[in-house]
C-alpha positions as CSV (number, residue, x, y, z in Angstrom):
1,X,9.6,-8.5,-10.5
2,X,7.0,-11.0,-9.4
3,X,3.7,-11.6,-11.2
4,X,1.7,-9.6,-8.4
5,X,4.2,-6.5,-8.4
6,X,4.1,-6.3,-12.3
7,X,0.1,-6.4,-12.1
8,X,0.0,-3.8,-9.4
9,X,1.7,-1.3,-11.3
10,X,0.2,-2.0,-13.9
11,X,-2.9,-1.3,-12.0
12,X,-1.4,2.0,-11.3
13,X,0.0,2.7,-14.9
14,X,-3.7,1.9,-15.7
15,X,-5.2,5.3,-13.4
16,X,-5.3,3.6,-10.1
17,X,-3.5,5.2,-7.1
18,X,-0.7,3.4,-5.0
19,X,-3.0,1.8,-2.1
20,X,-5.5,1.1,-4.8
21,X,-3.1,-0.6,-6.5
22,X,-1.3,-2.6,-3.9
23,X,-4.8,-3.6,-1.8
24,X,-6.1,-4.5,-5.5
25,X,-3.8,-7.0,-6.2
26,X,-4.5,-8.9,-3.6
27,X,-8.0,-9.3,-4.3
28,X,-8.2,-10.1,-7.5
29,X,-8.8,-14.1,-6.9
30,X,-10.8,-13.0,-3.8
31,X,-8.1,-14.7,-2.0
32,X,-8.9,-12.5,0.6
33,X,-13.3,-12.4,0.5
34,X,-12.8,-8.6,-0.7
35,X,-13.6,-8.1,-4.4
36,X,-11.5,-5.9,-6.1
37,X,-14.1,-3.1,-7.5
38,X,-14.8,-2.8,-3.2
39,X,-10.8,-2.8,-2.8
40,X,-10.8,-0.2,-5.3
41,X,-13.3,2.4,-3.5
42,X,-12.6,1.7,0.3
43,X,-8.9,2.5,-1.1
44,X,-9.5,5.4,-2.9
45,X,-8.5,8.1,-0.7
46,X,-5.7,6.9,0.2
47,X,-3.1,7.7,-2.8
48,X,-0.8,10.4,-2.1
49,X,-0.6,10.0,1.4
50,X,-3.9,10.4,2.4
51,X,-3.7,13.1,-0.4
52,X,-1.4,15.7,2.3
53,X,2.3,13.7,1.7
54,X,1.6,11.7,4.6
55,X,1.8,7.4,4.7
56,X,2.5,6.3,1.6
57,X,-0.1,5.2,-0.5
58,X,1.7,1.9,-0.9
59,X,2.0,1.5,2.8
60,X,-1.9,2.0,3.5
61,X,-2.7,-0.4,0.5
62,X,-0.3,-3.2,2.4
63,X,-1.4,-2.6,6.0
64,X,-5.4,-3.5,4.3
65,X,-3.7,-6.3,2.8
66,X,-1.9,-7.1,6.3
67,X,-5.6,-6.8,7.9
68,X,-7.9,-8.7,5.1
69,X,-4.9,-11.6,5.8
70,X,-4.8,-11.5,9.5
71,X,-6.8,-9.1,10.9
72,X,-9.2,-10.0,13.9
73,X,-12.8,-9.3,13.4
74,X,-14.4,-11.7,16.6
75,X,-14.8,-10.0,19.9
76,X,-12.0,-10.5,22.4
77,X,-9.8,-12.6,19.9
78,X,-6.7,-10.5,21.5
79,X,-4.5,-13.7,20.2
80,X,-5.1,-12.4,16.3
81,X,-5.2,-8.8,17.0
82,X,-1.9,-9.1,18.5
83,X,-1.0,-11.3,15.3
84,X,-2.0,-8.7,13.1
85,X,-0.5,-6.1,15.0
86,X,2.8,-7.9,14.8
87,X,2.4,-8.4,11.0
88,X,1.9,-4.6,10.8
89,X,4.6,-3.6,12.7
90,X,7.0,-6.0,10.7
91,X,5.9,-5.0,7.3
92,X,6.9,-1.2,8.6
93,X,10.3,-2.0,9.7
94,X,10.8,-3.9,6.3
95,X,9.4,-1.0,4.1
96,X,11.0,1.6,5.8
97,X,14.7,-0.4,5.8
98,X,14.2,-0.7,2.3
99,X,12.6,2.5,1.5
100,X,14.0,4.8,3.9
101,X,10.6,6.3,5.1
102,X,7.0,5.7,5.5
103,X,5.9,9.2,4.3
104,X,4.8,10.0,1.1
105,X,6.7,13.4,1.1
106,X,10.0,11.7,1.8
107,X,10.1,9.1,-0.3
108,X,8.7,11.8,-3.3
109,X,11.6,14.5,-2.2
110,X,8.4,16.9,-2.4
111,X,6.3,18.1,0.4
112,X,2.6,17.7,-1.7
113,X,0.3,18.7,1.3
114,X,-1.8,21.4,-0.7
115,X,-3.9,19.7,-3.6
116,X,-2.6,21.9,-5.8
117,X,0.8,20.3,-5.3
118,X,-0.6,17.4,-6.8
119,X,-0.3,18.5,-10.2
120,X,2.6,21.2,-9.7
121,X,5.6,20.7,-12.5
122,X,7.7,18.0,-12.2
123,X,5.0,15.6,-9.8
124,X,3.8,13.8,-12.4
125,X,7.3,12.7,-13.5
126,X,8.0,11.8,-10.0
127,X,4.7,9.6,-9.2
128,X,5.4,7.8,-12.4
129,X,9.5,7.0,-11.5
130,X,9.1,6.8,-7.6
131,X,5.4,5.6,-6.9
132,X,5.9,2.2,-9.0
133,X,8.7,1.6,-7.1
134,X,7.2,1.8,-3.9
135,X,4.5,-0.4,-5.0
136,X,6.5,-3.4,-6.2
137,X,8.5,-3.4,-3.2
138,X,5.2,-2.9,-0.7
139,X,4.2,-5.5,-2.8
140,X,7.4,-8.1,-2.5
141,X,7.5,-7.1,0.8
142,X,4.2,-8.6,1.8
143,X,4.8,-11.5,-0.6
144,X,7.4,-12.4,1.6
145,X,5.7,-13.0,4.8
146,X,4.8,-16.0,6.4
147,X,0.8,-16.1,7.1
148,X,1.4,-18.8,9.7
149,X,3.1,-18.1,12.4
């Protein structure tokens, strides 16, 4: 495991959902102009699929991370937004080759749409064997890209 995956679940070990974890870690040396405490709230809601079993938290956490590194915020740059698109789309394809799915359901084996679900038997045991895994390897995954092209 690299430095960043070990730290982002430990973020997550520490309370803090998937997204929260994965945006997080990128912004702890405000490498990216986005302090983590901010990280930490505009990711929030974003654990558990959106909290209904949809994207994966770990997904939503990376595609922030994909937009804080690439995204286009100047009007009519179509050059970046296509960039960033591009980066999006590639990060997808890798995470779901590797993964199998994008959906928080799917990669959990459990359909966790009701909020009750959340904290049915057995999804605690799962988020802590399946949900670090999909961290470190949203995590590698966006490690590996190449900023530049």
């Amino acid at each position: 495991m690299t430095i960043k995956e070990e730290k982002a679940c430990g973020l997550f070990a520490d309370g803090y959902n998937c997204a929260q974890s994965v945006l997080g870690v990128f912004c702890e040396e405000n490498e990216n102009g986005l302090d983590t405490n901010t990280a930490f709230k505009l990711a929030n809601g974003f654990g558990g699929g959106v909290r209904c079993g949809e994207i994966c938290g770990a997904v939503s956490g990376a595609i922030m991370v994909v937009g804080l590194k690439c995204g286009f915020y100047a009007k009519n740059d179509i050059e970046q937004k296509s960039f960033c698109n591009k980066k999006s789309y590639e990060f997808i394809k890798k995470f779901k080759e590797a993964n199998d799915s994008v959906l928080c359901r799917d990669l959990l084996g459990m359909d966790i749409r009701k909020p009750e679900d959340h904290t049915a038997s057995g999804v605690p045991e799962l988020h802590k064997n399946i949900c670090p895994k999909m961290i470190a390897s949203a995590v590698r995954i966006l490690e590996s890209f190449d900023w530049e092209e």
